[in-house]
Each structure stands twice: as structure tokens, then as C-alpha cells.
C-alpha distance (Angstrom), angle and dihedral (degrees) to the residues before:
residue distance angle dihedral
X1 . . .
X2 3.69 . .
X3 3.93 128.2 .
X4 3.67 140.9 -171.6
X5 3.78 138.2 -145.8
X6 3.52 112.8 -90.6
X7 4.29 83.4 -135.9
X8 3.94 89.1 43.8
X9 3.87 126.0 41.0
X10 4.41 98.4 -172.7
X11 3.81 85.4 59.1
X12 3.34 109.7 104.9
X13 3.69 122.8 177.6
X14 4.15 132.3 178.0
X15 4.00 115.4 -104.4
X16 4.20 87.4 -113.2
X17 4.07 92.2 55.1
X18 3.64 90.4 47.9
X19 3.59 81.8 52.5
X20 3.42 105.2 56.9
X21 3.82 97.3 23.0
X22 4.13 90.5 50.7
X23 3.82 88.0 176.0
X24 3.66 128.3 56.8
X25 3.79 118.6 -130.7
X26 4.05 85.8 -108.5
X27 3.50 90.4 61.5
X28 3.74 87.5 -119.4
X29 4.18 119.1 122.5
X30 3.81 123.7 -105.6
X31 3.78 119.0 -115.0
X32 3.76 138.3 173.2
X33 3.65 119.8 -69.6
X34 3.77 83.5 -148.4
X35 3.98 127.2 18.8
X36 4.03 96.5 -145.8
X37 3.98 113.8 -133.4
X38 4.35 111.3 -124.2
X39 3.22 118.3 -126.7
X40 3.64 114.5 -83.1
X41 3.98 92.8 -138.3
X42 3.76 84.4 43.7
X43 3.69 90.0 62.6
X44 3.80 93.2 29.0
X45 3.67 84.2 67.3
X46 3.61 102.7 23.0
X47 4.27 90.5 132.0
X48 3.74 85.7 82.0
X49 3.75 102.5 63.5
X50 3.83 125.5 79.7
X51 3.66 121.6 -133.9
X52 3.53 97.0 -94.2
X53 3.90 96.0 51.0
X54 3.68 88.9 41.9
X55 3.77 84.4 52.9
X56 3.67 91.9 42.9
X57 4.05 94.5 59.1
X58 3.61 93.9 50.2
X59 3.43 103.0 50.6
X60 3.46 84.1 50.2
X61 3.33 98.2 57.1
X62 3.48 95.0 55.0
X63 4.03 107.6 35.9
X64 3.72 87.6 40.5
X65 3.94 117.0 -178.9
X66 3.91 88.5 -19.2
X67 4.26 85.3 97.0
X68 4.09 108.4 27.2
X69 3.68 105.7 -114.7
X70 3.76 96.3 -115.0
X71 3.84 92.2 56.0
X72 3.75 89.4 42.3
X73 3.62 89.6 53.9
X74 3.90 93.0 55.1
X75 3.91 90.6 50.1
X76 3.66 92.5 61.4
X77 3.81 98.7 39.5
X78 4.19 86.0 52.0
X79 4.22 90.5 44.8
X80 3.61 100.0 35.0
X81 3.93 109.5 62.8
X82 3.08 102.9 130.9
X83 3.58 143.8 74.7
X84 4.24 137.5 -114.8
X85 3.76 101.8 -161.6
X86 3.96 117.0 -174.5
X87 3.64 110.4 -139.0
X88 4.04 120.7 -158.6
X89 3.93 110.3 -136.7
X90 4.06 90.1 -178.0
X91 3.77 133.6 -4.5
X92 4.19 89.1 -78.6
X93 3.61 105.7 31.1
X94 3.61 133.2 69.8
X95 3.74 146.0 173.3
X96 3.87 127.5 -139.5
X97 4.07 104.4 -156.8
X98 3.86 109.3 -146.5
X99 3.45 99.6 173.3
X100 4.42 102.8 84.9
X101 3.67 91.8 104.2
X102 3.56 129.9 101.9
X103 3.98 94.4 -85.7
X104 3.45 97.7 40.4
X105 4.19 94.2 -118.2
X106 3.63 135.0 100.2
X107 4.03 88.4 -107.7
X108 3.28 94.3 75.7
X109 4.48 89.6 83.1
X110 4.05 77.9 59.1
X111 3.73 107.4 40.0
X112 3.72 94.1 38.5
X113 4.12 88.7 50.0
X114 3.49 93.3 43.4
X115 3.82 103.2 52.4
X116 4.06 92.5 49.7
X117 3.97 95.7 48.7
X118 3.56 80.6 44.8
X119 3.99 90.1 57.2
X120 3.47 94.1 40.3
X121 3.99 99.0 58.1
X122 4.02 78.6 44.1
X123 3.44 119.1 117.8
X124 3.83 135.4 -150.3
X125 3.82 105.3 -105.7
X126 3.80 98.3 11.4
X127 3.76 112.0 142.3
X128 3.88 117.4 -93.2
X129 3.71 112.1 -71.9
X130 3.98 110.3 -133.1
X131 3.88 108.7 -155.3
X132 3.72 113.6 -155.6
X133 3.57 122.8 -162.4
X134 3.80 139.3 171.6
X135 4.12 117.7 -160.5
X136 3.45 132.7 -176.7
X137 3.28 94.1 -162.8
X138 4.12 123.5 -44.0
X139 3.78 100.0 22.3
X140 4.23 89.1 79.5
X141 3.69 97.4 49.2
X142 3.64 96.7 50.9
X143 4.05 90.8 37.6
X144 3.83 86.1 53.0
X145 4.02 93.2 50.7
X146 3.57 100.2 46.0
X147 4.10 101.5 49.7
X148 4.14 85.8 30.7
X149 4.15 101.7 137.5
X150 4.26 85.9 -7.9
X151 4.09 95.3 150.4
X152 3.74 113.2 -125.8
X153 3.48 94.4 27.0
X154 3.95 133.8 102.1
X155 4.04 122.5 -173.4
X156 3.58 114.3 -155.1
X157 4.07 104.4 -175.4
X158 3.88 118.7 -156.7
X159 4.38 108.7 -157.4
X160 3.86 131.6 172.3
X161 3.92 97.5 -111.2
X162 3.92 103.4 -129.8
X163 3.76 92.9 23.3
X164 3.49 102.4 86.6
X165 3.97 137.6 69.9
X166 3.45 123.8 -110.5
X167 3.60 102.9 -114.2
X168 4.13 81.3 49.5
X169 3.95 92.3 52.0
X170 3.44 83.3 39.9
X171 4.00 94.8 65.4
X172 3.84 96.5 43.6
X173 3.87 94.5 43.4
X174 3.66 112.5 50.6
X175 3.93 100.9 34.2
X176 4.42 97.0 97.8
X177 3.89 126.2 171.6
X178 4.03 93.7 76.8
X179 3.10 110.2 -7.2
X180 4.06 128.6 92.4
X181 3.77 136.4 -165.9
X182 3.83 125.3 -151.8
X183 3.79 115.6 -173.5
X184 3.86 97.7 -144.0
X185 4.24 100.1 -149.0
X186 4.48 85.0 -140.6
X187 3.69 135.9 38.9
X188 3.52 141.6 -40.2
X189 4.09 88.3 -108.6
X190 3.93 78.9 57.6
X191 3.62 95.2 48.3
X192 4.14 86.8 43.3
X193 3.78 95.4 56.1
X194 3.92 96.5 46.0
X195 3.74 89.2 56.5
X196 4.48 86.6 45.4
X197 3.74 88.0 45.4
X198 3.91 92.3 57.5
X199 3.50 99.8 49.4
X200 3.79 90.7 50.4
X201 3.95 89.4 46.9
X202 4.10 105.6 104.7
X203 3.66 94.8 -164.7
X204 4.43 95.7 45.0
X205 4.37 83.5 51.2
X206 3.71 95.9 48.4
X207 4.57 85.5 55.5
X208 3.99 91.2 35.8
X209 3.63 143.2 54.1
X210 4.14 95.9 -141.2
X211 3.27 137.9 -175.8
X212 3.85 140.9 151.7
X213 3.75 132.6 -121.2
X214 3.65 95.7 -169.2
X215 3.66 118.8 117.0
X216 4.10 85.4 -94.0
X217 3.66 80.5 84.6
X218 3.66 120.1 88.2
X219 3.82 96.7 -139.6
X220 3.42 87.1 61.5
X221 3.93 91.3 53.8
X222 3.56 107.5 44.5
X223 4.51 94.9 58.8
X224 3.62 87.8 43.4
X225 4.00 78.5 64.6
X226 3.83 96.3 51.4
X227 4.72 87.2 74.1
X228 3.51 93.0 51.0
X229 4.62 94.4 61.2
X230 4.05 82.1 34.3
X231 3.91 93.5 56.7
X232 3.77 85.9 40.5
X233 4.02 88.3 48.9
X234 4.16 93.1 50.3
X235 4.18 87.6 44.7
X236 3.95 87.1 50.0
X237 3.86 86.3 58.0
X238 3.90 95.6 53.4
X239 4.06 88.3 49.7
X240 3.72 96.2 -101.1
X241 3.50 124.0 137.8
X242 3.95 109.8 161.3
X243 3.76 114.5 70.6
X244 3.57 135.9 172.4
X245 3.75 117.8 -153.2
X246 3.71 111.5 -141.3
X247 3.95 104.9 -169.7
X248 3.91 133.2 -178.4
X249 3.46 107.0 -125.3
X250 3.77 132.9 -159.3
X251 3.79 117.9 138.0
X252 3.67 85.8 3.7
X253 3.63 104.5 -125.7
X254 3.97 88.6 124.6
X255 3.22 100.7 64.3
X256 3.74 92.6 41.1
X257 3.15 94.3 60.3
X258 3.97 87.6 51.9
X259 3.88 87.8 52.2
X260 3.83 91.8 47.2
X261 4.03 80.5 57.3
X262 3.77 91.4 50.0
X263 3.71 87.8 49.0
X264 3.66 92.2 62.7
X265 3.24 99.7 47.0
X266 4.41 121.8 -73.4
X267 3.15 100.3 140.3
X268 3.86 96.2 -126.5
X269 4.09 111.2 -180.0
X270 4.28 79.7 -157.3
X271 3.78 164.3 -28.4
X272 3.34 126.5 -116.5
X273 4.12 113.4 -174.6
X274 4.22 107.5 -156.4
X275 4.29 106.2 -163.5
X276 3.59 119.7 175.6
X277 4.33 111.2 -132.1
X278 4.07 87.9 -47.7
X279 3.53 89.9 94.8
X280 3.61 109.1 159.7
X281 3.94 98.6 130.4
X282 3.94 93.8 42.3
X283 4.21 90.0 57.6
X284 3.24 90.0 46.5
X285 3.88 92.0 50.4
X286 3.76 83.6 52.7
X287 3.51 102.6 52.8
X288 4.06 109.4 4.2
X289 3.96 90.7 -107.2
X290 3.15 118.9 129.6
X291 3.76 111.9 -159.5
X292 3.53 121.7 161.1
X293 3.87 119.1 -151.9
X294 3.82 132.2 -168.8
X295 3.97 111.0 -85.7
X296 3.38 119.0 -89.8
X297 4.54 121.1 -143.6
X298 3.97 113.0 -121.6
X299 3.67 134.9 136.8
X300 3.62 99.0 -69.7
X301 3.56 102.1 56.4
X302 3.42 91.7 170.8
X303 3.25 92.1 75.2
X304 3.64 102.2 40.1
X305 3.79 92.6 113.9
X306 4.42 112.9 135.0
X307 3.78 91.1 -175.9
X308 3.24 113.6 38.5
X309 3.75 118.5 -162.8
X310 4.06 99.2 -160.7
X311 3.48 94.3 57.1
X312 4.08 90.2 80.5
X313 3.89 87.5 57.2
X314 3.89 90.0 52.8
X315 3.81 85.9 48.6
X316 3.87 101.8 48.4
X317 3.93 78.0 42.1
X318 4.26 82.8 71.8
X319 3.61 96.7 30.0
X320 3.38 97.4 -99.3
X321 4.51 90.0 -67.8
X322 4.15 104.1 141.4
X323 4.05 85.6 -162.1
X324 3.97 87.8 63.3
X325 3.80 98.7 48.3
X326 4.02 81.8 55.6
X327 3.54 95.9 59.5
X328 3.88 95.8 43.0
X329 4.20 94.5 37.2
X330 3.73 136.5 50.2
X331 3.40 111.4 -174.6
X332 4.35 124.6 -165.3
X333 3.95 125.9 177.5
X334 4.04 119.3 -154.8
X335 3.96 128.5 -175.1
X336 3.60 125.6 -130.6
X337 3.25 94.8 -97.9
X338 4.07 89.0 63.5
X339 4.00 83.9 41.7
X340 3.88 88.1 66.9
X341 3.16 97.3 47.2
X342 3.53 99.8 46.1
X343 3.64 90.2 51.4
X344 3.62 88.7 51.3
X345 3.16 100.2 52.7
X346 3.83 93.9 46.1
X347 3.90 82.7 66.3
X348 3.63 100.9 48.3
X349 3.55 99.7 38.4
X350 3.64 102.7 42.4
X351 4.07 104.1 0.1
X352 3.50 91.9 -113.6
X353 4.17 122.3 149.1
X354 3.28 103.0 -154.1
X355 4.27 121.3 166.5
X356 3.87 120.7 -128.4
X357 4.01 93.3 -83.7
X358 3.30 93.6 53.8
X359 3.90 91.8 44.8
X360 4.04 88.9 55.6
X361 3.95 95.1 47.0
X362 4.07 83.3 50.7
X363 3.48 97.9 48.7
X364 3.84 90.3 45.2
X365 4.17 82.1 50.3
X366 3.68 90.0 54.7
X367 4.14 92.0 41.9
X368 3.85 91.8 53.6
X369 3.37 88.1 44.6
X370 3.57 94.9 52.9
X371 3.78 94.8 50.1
X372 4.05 95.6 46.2
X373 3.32 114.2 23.8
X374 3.93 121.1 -165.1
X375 4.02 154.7 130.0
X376 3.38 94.5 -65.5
X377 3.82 146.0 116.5
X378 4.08 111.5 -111.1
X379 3.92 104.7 -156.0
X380 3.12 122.2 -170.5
X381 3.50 121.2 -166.5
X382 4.36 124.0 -123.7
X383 3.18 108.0 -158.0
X384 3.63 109.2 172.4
X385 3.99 139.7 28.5
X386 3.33 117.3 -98.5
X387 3.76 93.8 -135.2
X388 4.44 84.0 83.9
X389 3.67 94.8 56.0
X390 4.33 99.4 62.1
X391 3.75 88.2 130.2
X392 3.89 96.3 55.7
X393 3.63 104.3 36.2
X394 3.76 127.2 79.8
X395 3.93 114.4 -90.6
X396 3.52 86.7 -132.1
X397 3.71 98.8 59.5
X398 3.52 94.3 32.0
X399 3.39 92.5 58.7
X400 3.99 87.0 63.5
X401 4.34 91.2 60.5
X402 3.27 121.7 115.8
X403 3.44 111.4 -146.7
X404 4.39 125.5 -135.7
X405 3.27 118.7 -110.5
X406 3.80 112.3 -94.8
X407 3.75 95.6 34.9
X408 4.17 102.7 93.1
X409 3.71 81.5 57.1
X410 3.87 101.6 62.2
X411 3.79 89.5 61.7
X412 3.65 85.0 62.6
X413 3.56 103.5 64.4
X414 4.10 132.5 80.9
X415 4.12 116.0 -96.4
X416 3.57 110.9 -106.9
X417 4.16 111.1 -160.6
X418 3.53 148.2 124.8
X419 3.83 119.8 -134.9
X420 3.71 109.1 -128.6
X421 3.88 137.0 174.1
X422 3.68 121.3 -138.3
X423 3.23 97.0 -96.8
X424 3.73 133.1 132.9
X425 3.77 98.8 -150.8
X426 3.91 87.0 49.4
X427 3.80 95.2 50.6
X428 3.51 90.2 44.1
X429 3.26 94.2 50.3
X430 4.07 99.8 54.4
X431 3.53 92.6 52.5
X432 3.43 96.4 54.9
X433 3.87 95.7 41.5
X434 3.59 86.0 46.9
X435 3.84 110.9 41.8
């Protein structure tokens, strides 16, 4: 597998630099040089395959000989245990549940993924691999359980202090052995641009082995793939063939990693991207400007991304052509206020507990819907427990959620994390005092 620079198309790069490196030095993303084509009788019959041999033949198809299929095989049986059932709520709309992994979020396919391909391209006596990561939310707790006690490997997570929930906080701050919390005094955008700063920082990369497990990097991209052919292999099964993806979108590596899938092949009739008020990629689906704005706090702080740094992979994706991006993405932004509601309503009307993300991509479900109706399934995609989210749903529904196992114990244990204010010098700084 080779892969170029989003900013320059003659780079090429192998799939274990991008890896490690995450970021090109022209602070552009990597991407495939080529986006292989499935098998048509592979999709054809695609209701046959589990998740983990569905999994399996994309990866695959993308990393190619660059991980022998055998040991490729036994990195996606180890990170993929778990399952991504779609659930119908009526005879038209569904919902695919992300959240059965260990830290109850969709990020989990990515993190898990990430950290064994990661191992694998390891090797005994390398230097000690620093893993930087920024999260607004989901992205830490999942980071933090898949390289938890991984030897080699240190996780040093960046997260907006005051902009997370407590069972969130909870999963990046009380994990230990390698893994490390900052509590970034500003925003995730903040938090996002210390970790881009320090991989573009000569000096920090000549003391440190760095890399990023942020959905920049393209191991966290290509599992998040592997749900979007399994919810289209469990909707083959019930005689549907039409589906509309309805995803919650923040920094927009979700729904680039659904796109990715439609690039290979799942036959995907279309997108639909649901944002709460940080709306940069709607506007500029409106009018073709893209103006990024500083992040705004709501409900779904997940998504409360104003720059969002996946959105130039969807574009190079399309080559760049705004008219394209229309016809293959919808894109609808709701307030909190709506978020309630929709999340009320969920429970009443169908006695579904859904959190706040899950709220937006089902309101954006319901919009497209409105707009262009059809015989098709609408989707929309959950991508985290409700049990995180105590603070923004109703106490009367929340009282109703049953919580995973594991998660009464987190609020057990001591809060591990370092203060810091975003600033470079200061980040810079602990790493290097602290390597």
C-alpha cells in the first residue's frame, strides 16, 4: 500500500510510515494512491460474511502485502470482538449501535486496529513510541483502552478541561501504566493543534518517537470502514438494498471512513452528515466557503470540532469538485435545544436511549428524509452509550439506562491529570521534561 500527501500527490510513502508518521511533513493527510474496487460477488454476497471476515477483506484490500494476510487476519480477530448490530425502530428507519466495545464508542473499531498494527510493525529494541492524541470527547477513552499496558508504547491524551462528561473524563483519567491525561484549559481545536504543532516541530521529533492516534491517522480510518459493509451485510439479510447513511459528524473522520467504503464499492444510495451548531462543513456545502470558526460547547461535544481536519480527505476523496460532494452528502445542523427533543422523543416514541450524537445523526435521518422521500433504509449511526451522556439526557429517561459492565467501576478510581494551558512552549516543554 502506498499513499500520498493530501498537499502533495508525487509523495509516496509505505502504509507502516504513514503509520507511525500520521502526518506528512506538509501538514497535509496521507491517502491511498489507489482506492481498490471489492469484488462485485464479494458484495453481491456480502450477507454471508461475519464482521470479522468482512473486516478481514477490506483491510486487505487496502494494506495489501504490506501485513501478510495470515497475520493481518489475527489483528482483526484480536481488535474486533465485538459486535455493530443495526436495530430497526419502524419499517424505514434503523439504528446501527457502535458503542459494544470496550469504551462504549464507535472509536473503539479505530483505536483497537490502530494499536495492534502499531505492535505488529514494532520492533524489539525500537525507541519508545509516544502516541499523541487530542479528543473531544470519545477518541481518549477508546485510545486509552486499546494501547492500555501495550509495551513500547506511551499515550499522552490532550482534552478540553470542562468539555467532557464524566464517564468520558472518567476513561482518560484513571487508566495509569502508559497512559497520560492533560486537561487542556481551551477547546478541543486547541487541544487538536498542540498535538499538529508537535509533529511538525523538527527539534521535539529528533528527542521523540511520535505519532498520532487521532483520526488524522490512517489506521484509524481504514477499521472505521469495516461497520459501514457489515451494516450493509445485516440490511442485505432483511431484503433491503437502498440505504442512507445518516452519520454524526464532528472532525469528520466518521463519515470518511463511510465514504472510503463507498469508494470501494457499498453501494450507498447517500450520506447525510448531522453537526450540532459547529457547522463549518454544512456553510460551506451551502455556499462553497469554507470558513472555519472557533468551536463552540453543546451537548455533543464530540462533535464540537470548528475546523475539522478530515474534511480535506473527504475532499481529495472527490477531487477537490464542491458539485460532487453535493450529490454524495447532505449535510443538516440542529441546536441543543432540538438535541433534547430529539432524544426525547426517541424514548417516547420508540423507547430508545439514545445520547446527543446519536440524537443529531437521527434528526439529520428524519431531515433527509423529509426533503427526499423514498424506498430506502435511513441509518443513522449510534455511536456512543448513553451511560456517558448523564448530564445531557433527561433524568427521566436516563434513569431507564442500563449501564455496561465495567462502567460503575471507573467512578471508583483516583483522577490522574496534569493541568496544562494551551500553550505550545508548555506542551513542549512536558514532553521533553518528561520523556
Amino acid at each position: 500500500m502506498k499513499l500520498y500527501s493530501t498537499n502533495n500527490k508525487d509523495l509516496r510513502v509505505s502504509f507502516q510510515e504513514a503509520v507511525f508518521n500520521s502526518l506528512p511533513a506538509d501538514r497535509g493527510l496521507y491517502m491511498p494512491e489507489v482506492i481498490p474496487q471489492l469484488d462485485a460477488a464479494f458484495i453481491r454476497n456480502i450477507q454471508q460474511y461475519s464482521l470479522p471476515e468482512i473486516a478481514f477483506e477490506v483491510s486487505r484490500a487496502l494494506i495489501g502485502d504490506d501485513i501478510p494476510a495470515g497475520d493481518l487476519k489475527a489483528i482483526v480477530a484480536d481488535a474486533i470482538n465485538f459486535d455493530a448490530p443495526v436495530k430497526f425502530l419502524d419499517a424505514g428507519t434503523a439504528v446501527l449501535e457502535l458503542f459494544h466495545g470496550p469504551s462504549y464508542a464507535f472509536k473503539d473499531f479505530g483505536a483497537r486496529f490502530m494499536s495492534r498494527v502499531m505492535g505488529y510493525f514494532s520492533r524489539e529494541g525500537d525507541a519508545l513510541l509516544d502516541v499523541l492524541v487530542a479528543t473531544s470527547g470519545d477518541t481518549g477513552g477508546a485510545v486509552a483502552s486499546g494501547f492500555l499496558g501495550v509495551e513500547g508504547t506511551r499515550v499522552t491524551i490532550l482534552y478540553p478541561k470542562g468539555k467532557v462528561s464524566k464517564v468520558q473524563e472518567e476513561q482518560l483519567t484513571t487508566n495509569g501504566q502508559n497512559i497520560r491525561a492533560l486537561e487542556v484549559n481551551g477547546t478541543f481545536d486547541d487541544c487538536q493543534m498542540l498535538v499538529k504543532t508537535a509533529f511538525n516541530d523538527t527539534e521535539l521529533n529528533g528527542e521523540l518517537r511520535l505519532t498520532s492516534a487521532n483520526s488524522i491517522n490512517i489506521a484509524r480510518l481504514i477499521p472505521q470502514t469495516f461497520y459501514y459493509f457489515w451494516a450493509y451485510a445485516q440490511l442485505k439479510t432483511q431484503g433491503v438494498n437502498d440505504v442512507v447513511f445518516s452519520v454524526p459528524s464532528g472532525n469528520f473522520g466518521n463519515i470518511g471512513a463511510g465514504l472510503l467504503a463507498y469508494k470501494m464499492g457499498l453501494p450507498v444510495k447517500h450520506f447525510v452528515a448531522g453537526t450540532n451548531v459547529n457547522d463549518t462543513v454544512p456553510r460551506f456545502l451551502k455556499d462553497g466557503r469554507y470558513e472555519p470558526r472557533p468551536s463552540v460547547q453543546t451537548l455533543a461535544n464530540a462533535m464540537d470540532v470548528g475546523n475539522p481536519s478530515n474534511w480535506v480527505r473527504i475532499q481529495d476523496m472527490f477531487d477537490n469538485d464542491l458539485q460532487t460532494l453535493r450529490n454524495v452528502i447532505s449535510s443538516y445542523t440542529f441546536t441543543d435545544e432540538e438535541t433534547k427533543k430529539a432524544m426525547d422523543s426517541l424514548y417516547t416514541t420508540f423507547g430508545y436511549i439514545a445520547c446527543p450524537h446519536t440524537a443529531i445523526a437521527y434528526l439529520a435521518a428524519n431531515a433527509y428524509k423529509q426533503a427526499y422521500p423514498g424506498e430506502y433504509a435511513s441509518v443513522f449511526l449510534s455511536t456512543a452509550h448513553p451511560c456517558k451522556f448523564p448530564e445531557a439526557i433527561s433524568s427521566d429517561v436516563f434513569e431507564h439506562v442500563v449501564l455496561p459492565k465495567g462502567a460503575e467501576v471507573l467512578a471508583g478510581k483516583p483522577k490522574l491529570a496534569t493541568p496544562m494551558e494551551p500553550d505550545y512552549a508548555v506542551f513542549k516543554a512536558y514532553l521533553l521534561q518528561n520523556k
